[in-house]
C-alpha positions in Angstrom: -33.4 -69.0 33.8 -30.5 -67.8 32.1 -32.4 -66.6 28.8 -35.0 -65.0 31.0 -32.7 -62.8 32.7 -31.0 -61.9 29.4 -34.1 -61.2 27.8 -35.0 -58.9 30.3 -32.1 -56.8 30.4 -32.5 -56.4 26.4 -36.0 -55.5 27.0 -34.7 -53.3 29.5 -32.5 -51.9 27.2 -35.1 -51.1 24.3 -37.6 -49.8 26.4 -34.8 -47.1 27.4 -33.7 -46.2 23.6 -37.4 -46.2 23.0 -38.2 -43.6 25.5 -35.0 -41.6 24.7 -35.9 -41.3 20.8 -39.4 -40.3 22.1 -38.1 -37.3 23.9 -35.5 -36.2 20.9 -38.6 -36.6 18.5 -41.0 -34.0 20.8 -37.8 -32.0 20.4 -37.3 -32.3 16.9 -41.4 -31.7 16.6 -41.2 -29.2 18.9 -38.2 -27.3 16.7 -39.8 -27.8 13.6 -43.4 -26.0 14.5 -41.5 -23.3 15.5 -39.5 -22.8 12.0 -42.7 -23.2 10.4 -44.1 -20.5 12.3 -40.7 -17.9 11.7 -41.5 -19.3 8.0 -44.8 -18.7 7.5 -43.9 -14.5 8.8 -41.2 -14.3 6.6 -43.8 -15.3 3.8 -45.9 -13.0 4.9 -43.1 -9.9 5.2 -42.4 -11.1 2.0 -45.7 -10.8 0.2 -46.8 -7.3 2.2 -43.1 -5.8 0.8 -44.5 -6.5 -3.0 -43.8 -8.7 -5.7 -40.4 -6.5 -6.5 -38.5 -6.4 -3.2 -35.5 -8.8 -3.7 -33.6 -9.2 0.0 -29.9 -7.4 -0.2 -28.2 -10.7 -0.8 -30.3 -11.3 -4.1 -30.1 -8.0 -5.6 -27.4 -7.8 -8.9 -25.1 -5.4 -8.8 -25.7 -2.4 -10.9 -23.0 -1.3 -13.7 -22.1 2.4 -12.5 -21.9 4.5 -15.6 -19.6 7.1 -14.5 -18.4 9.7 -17.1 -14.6 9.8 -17.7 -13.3 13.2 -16.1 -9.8 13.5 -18.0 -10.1 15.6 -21.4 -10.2 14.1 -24.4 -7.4 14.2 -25.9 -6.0 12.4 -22.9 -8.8 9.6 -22.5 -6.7 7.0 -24.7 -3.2 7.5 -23.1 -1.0 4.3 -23.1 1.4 5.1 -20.3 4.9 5.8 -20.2 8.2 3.9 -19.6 11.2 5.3 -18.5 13.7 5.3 -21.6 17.4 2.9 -20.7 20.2 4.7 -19.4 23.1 5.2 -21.8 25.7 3.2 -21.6 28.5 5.3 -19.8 32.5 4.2 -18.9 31.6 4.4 -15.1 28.6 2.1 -15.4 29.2 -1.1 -13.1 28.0 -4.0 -14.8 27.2 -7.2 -12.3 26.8 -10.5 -14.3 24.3 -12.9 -12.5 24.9 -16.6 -13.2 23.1 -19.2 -11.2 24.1 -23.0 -11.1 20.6 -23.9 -9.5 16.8 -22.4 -9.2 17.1 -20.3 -6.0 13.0 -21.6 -5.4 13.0 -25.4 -5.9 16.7 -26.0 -6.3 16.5 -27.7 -9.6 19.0 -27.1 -12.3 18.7 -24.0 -14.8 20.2 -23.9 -18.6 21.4 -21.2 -20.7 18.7 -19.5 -22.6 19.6 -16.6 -25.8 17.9 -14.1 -24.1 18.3 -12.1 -20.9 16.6 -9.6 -18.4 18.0 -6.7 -17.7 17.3 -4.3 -14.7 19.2 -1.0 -14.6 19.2 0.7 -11.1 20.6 4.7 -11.2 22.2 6.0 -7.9 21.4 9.5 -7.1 24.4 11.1 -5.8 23.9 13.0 -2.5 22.7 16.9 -2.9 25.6 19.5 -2.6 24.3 22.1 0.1 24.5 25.5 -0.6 24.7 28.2 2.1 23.9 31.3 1.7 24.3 34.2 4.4 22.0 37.5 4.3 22.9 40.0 6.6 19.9 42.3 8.0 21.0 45.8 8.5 17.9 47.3 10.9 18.0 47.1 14.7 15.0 46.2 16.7 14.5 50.3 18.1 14.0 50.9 15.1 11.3 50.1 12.4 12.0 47.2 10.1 11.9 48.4 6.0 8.6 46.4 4.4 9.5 42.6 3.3 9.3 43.8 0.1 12.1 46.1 0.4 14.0 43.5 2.4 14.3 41.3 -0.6 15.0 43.5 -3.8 18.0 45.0 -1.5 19.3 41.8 -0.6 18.6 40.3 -4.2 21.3 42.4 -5.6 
């Protein structure tokens, strides 16, 4: 009695995977007619558009051809670098020596060469002030701005 029952329940069992994989095939079939179908219009957009449409994605980029605007004579320029500073008594030099790499920490040797950086201070602008007087009132008419500034210029 003991296989019977046993049997049943894996008969049971099956009959239920059975009649699930039945219903996610009619889905699957069901899916797949319809990409078929939203296929077979592309095709169709496809083949009324004309043998040379290519979709956005598909097209290759064009080189653009545009004509250089600067003269000739400057077409070909290299670029400029700022010339060193000269070396002056009030220069401050700073000598950098590190006993380790300041990414990984590992340990740095001498080399024969060396980088240097030169950074100029600008020293703060003086202000000048300057005074001009005005000698009209407001009763009566101001002289012409241009008048105003060749008397004041002297």
């Amino acid at each position: 009695m003991d296989d019977r029952e046993e049997l049943r329940r894996r008969i049971e069992t099956l009959e239920r995977l059975v009649a699930e994989s039945m219903t996610r095939n009619r889905e699957l079939t069901e899916r797949n007619r319809e990409l078929t179908e939203r296929n077979r219009e592309l095709e169709a957009e496809l083949a009324r558009r004309g043998k040379r449409y290519r979709p956005k994605a598909n097209t290759p980029k064009r080189p653009q051809n545009k004509p250089d605007g600067r003269r000739k004579e400057f077409r070909r320029h290299g670029g400029t670098t700022r010339p060193d500073p000269p070396d002056t008594e009030n220069a401050i030099v700073h000598e950098v020596e590190l006993d380790a790499c300041p990414l990984c920490g590992g340990e740095l040797e001498a080399t024969a060469t060396c980088d240097e950086k030169f950074v100029t201070d600008i020293p703060e602008p003086k202000p000048e002030i300057r005074r001009c007087r005005e000698s009209w009132s407001p009763t009566s008419t101001p002289p012409t701005t241009g008048s105003r500034r060749r008397n004041n210029a002297a």
